[in-house]
C-alpha positions in Angstrom: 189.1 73.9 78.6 185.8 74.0 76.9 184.9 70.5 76.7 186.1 70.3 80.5 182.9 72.9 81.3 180.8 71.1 78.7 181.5 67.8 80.5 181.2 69.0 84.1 177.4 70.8 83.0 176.4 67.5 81.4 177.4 65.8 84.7 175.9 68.3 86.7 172.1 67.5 84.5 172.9 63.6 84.8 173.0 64.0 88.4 170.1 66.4 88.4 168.2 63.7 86.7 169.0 61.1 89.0 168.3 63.2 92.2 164.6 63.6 90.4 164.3 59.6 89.8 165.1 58.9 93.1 162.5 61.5 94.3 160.2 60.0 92.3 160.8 56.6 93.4 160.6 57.2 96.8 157.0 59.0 96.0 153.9 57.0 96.8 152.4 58.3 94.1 153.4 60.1 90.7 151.7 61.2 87.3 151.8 57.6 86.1 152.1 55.2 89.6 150.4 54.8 92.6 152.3 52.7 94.7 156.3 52.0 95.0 158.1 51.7 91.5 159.3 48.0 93.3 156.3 46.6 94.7 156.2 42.9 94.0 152.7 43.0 91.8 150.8 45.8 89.4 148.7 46.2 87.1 147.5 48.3 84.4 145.1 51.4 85.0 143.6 53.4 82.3 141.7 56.4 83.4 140.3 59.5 82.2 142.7 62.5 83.2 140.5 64.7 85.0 139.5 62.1 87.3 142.9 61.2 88.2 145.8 63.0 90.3 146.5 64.5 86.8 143.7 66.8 86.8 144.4 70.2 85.5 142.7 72.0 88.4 145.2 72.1 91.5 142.6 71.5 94.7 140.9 68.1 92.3 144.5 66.7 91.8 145.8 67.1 95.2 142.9 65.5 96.3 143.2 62.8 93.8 146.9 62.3 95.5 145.8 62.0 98.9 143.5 59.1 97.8 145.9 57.4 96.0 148.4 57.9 98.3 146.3 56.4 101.0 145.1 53.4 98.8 149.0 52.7 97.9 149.7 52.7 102.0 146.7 50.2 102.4 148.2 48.1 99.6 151.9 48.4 100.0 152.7 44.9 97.9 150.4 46.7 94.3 151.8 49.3 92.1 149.3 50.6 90.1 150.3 51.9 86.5 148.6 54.9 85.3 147.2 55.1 81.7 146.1 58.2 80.9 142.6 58.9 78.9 141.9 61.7 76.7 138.6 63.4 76.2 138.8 62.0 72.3 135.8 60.1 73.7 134.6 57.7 70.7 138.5 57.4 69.5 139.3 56.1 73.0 137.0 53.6 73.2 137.2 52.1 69.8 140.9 51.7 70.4 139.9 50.4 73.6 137.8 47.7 72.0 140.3 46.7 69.3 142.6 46.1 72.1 140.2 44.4 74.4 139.8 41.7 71.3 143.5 41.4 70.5 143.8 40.8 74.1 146.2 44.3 74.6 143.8 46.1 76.7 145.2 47.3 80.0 143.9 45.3 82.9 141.1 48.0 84.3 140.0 50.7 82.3 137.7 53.8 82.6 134.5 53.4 80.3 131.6 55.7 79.6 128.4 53.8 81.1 127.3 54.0 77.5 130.1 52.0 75.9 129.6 49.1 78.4 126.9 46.9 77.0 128.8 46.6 73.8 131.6 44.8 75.8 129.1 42.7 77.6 127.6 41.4 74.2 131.2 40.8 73.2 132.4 38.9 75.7 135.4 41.2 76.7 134.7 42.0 80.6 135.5 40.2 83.5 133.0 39.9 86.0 132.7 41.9 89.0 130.2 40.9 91.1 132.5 39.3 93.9 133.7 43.0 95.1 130.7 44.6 95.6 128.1 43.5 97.9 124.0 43.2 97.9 123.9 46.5 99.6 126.1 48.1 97.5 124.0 46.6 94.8 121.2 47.6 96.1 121.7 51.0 96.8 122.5 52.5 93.0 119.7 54.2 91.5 117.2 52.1 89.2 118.7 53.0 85.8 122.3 52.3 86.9 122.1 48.2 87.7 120.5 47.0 83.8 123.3 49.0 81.5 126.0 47.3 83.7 124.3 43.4 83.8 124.0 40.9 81.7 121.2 38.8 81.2 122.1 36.5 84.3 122.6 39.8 86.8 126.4 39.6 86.9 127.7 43.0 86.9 131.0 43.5 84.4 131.4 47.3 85.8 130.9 49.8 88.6 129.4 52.4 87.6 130.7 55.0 90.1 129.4 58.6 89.2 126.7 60.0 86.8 125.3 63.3 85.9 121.8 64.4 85.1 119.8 66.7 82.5 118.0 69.6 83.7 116.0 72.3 83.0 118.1 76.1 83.3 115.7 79.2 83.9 116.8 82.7 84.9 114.1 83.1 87.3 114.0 87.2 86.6 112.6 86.3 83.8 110.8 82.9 83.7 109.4 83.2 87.6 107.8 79.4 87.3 109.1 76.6 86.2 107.2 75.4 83.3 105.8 71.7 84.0 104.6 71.1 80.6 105.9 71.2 76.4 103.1 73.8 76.0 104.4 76.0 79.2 108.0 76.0 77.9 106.6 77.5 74.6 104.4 79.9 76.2 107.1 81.1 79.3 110.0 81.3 76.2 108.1 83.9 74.1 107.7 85.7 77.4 110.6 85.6 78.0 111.7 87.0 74.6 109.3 89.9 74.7 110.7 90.8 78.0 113.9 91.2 76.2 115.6 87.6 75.9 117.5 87.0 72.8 116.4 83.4 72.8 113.9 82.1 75.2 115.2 78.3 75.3 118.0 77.0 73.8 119.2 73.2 73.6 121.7 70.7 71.4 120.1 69.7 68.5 122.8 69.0 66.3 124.2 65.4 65.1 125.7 64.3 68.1 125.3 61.7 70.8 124.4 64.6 74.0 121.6 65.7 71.2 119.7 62.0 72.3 120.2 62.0 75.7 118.8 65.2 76.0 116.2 64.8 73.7 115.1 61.3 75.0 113.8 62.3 78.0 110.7 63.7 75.6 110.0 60.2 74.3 110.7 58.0 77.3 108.5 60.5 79.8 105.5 59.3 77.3 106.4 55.3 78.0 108.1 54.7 74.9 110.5 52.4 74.1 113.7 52.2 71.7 114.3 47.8 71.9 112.6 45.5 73.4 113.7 43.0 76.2 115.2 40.5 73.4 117.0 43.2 72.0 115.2 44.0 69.3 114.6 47.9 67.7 111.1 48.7 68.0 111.1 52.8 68.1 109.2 52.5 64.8 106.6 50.5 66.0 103.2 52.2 67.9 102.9 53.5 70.0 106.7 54.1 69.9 106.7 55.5 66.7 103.7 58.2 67.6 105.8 59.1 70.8 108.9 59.8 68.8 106.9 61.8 66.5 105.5 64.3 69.5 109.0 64.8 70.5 110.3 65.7 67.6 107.1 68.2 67.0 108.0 69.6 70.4 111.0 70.4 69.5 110.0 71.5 65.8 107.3 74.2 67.2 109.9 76.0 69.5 111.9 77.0 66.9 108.9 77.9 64.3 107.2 79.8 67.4 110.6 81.6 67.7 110.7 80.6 71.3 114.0 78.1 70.3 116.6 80.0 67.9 116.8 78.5 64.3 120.4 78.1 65.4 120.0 75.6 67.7 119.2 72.5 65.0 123.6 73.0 64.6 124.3 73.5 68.4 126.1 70.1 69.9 128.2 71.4 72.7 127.4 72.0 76.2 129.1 74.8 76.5 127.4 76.5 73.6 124.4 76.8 75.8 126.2 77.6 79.4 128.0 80.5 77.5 124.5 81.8 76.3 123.4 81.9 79.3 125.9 83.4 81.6 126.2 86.1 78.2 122.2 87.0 79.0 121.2 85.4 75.7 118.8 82.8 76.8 116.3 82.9 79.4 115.7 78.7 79.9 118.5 76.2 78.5 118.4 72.3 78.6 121.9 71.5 80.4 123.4 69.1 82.5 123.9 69.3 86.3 127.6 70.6 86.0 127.0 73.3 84.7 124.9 74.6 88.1 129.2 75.1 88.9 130.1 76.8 85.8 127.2 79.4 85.7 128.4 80.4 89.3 132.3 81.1 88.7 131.5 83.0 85.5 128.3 85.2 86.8 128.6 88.3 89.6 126.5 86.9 92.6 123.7 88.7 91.9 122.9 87.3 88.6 123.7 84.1 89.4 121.4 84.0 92.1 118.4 84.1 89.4 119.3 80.7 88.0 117.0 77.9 89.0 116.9 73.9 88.0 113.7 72.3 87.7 113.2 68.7 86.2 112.5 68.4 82.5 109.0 69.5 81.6 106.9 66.7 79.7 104.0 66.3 77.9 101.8 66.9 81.1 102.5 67.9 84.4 102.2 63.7 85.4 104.5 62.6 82.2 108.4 63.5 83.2 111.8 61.8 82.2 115.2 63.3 82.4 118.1 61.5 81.4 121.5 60.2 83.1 125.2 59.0 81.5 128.5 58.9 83.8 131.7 56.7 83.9 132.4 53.2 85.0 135.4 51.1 85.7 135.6 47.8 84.0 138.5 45.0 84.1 139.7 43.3 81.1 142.4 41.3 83.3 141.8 37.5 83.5 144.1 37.2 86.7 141.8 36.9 89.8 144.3 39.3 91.8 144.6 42.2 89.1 141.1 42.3 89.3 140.7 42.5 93.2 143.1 45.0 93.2 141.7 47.0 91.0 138.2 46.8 92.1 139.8 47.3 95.9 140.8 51.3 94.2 137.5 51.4 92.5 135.7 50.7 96.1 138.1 52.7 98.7 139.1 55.8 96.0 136.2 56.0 93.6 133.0 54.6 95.1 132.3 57.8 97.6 135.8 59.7 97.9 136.6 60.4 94.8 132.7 61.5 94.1 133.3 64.2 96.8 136.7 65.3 96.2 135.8 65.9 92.2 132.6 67.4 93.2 130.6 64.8 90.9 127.3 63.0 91.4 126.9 59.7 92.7 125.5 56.6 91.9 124.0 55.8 95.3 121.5 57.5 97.5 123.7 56.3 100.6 126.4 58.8 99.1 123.6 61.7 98.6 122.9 60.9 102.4 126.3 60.6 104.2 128.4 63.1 102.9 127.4 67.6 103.9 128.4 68.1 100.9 124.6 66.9 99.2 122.8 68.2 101.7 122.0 71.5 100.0 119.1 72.2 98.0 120.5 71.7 94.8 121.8 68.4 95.1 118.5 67.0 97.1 116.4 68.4 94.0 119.4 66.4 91.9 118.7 63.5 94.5 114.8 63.3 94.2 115.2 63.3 89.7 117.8 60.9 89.5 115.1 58.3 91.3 113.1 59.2 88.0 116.4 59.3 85.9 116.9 56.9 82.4 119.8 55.4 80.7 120.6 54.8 77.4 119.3 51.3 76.6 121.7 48.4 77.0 122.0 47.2 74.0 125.0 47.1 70.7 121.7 48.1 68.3 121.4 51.0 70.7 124.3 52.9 68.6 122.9 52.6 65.1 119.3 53.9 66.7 121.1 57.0 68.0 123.1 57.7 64.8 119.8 57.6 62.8 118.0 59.4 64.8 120.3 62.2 65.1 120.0 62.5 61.6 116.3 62.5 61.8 115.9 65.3 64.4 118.8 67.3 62.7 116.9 66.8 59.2 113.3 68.1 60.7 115.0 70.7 62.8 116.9 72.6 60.1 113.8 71.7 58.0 115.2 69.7 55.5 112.7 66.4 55.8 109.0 66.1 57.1 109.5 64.2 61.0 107.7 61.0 59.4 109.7 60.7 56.3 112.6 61.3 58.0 111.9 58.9 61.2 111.1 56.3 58.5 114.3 56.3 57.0 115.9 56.0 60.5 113.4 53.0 61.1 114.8 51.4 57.5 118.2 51.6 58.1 118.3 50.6 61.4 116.5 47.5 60.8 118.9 46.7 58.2 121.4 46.5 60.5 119.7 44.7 63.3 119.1 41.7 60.6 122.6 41.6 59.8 123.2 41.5 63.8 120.5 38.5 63.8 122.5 36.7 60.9 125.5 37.3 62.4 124.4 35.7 65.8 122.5 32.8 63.8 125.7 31.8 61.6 127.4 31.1 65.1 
């Protein structure tokens, strides 16, 4: 009698199971397909998980699953297989680029707009130029079209959505926003006698957000980290006397006291949004996502006192900010995988999938066409992206940043003088940018 009940519950999950496949199968779209399970072609599509149907906020997944579900109704004969990215960021793309030269790579893949000119130099994308057109071209922001070309202007990845770095200041305390290095200094120790606990706070620690941030200082004097052949030349002048101000800048905030000692460790974004929703910090350094965060965590009447203003520079007329963001690229070498895959970048990710994630575009026609950019903030956002950078296209590009992370973190936690330590950097990189140059001369 028992194994009679044992058998009819183990029937009873079998069929359970089966009832679920079929729903499945008869879904348009599920945590890893878009598409019918038996269309006739597929491919491979990696992509990180919060900007697929997989993302762990409700209303941004069900979005995500009306997109896809209308893409898979456009393309009825393409099942799209889902490959989901973590945010293990640097792991994912290095296994991504040992599988992209053992030739394992999926056939279109999510990729941080910073990782794509190593695969460029590498030979490992397909191009991409035949799905997008002049005006689509066109219409990107000036920093977005040189990270994602090669040398010839073929374009080996769409760069679909970007972000920006900004300037925080709780407007109850800092009224103006300062224009200038010597403003931010002066408004933070106002701030602080006024009763801040910090009066600016930023990442200053060894990691890669600590450069992008803190590029903005060097590139809003005209400087230059490689040159148009590819060569490192931050330690050349008048690069080398920019870098030096920069890092100064940043040094006499945090001798003034107007900077925390504290912030020479600080590498995380969310350090510096939880500072400042806590009341700790009058002014932070932050990216444009966290305009969203500082409003679901504050009452509405401290949030109201929270302003953006662009980076301040050197003088009022020398401003930079900075700009990163995600791509799609295609490893594929079949001319329908990659149509297929570019037709979901176009009709999911190019404007819908900006607007239903709430991220920034890469085009002004997007700021333009959709309500959703029509307020303040995101017109101010639209206006300094015009005068946005990117990280340079370039492999070298990698060792500069490592280096140089350990130059500012040195000076900052006052371990090294900024020209001892900015030598070094200059040394070792240069060491590796001749073994690049033998490398490419022994081919």
């Amino acid at each position: 009698m028992r194994h009679y009940w044992i058998n009819r519950l183990l029937a009873g999950v079998a069929s359970l199971a089966l009832m679920a496949s079929a729903a499945w199968a008869d879904d348009l779209v599920t945590p890893d397909r878009i598409g019918r399970a038996d269309a006739s072609h597929n491919f491979t599509f990696r992509v990180l998980t919060d900007e697929s149907n997989s993302n762990a906020q409700p209303q941004f997944a069900a979005a995500m699953t009306a997109l896809y579900e209308k893409y898979a109704k456009d393309h009825p004969d393409w099942r799209v297989n889902i490959e989901l990215m973590s945010l293990q960021i640097p792991q994912e793309h290095a296994r991504l680029l040992q599988q992209a030269r053992n030739g394992t790579a999926p056939d279109c893949s999510s990729m941080d707009s910073f990782q794509v000119p190593l695969f460029i130099h590498q030979h490992l994308l397909q191009p991409v130029d035949p799905y997008f057109t002049d005006k689509d071209k066109a219409g990107l922001f000036p920093f977005v079209l040189p990270i994602i070309s090669d040398h010839h202007g073929h374009i080996y990845a769409w760069w679909w959505t970007t972000d920006l770095r900004l300037l925080y200041r709780n407007t109850a305390l800092v009224p103006q926003a300062p224009q200038t290095w010597a403003e931010t200094e002066r408004m933070a120790l106002a701030a602080k006698s006024h009763g801040a606990a910090a009066g600016i706070m930023f990442n200053g620690g060894r990691n890669e957000i600590t450069m992008i941030d803190f590029l903005p200082q060097f590139w809003a004097q005209g400087g230059k980290l490689i040159d148009d052949k590819g060569n490192p030349v931050f330690g050349k002048e008048p690069n080398r006397t920019y870098l030096l101000k920069a890092i100064a800048y940043y040094q006499q905030l945090i001798k003034s006291g107007a900077a925390p000692a504290r912030v020479a460790s600080i590498s995380n974004y969310d350090d510096l949004t939880a500072a400042a929703i806590g009341g700790q910090t009058a002014m932070m350094v932050n990216g444009d996502w966290a305009e969203g965060q500082l409003q679901a965590a504050m009452k509405p009447e401290d949030f109201k006192n929270w302003a953006i203003s662009m980076l301040p520079g050197p003088t009022a007329d020398e401003r930079a900010t900075s700009s990163g963001g995600w791509t799609f690229v295609a490893f594929s070498k079949d001319p329908a995988k990659v149509k297929a895959c570019m037709d979901l970048v176009r009709e999911v990710y190019m404007g819908p999938a900006v607007v239903a994630l709430k991220r920034l575009p890469t085009s002004e026609a997007v700021f333009d066409s959709d309500p959703m950019f029509a307020t303040p903030f995101y017109q101010q956002i639209k206006t300094y992206l015009k005068d946005s950078h990117a990280r340079p296209g370039y492999p070298i590009y990698t060792e500069i940043s490592n280096q140089l992370q350990i130059a500012i973190s040195e000076v900052l936690s006052g371990e090294r003088r900024p020209d001892a330590a900015l030598d070094t950097a200059v040394a070792r990189v240069n060491r590796v940018a001749a073994r690049y140059s033998d490398a490419a001369g022994s081919k």
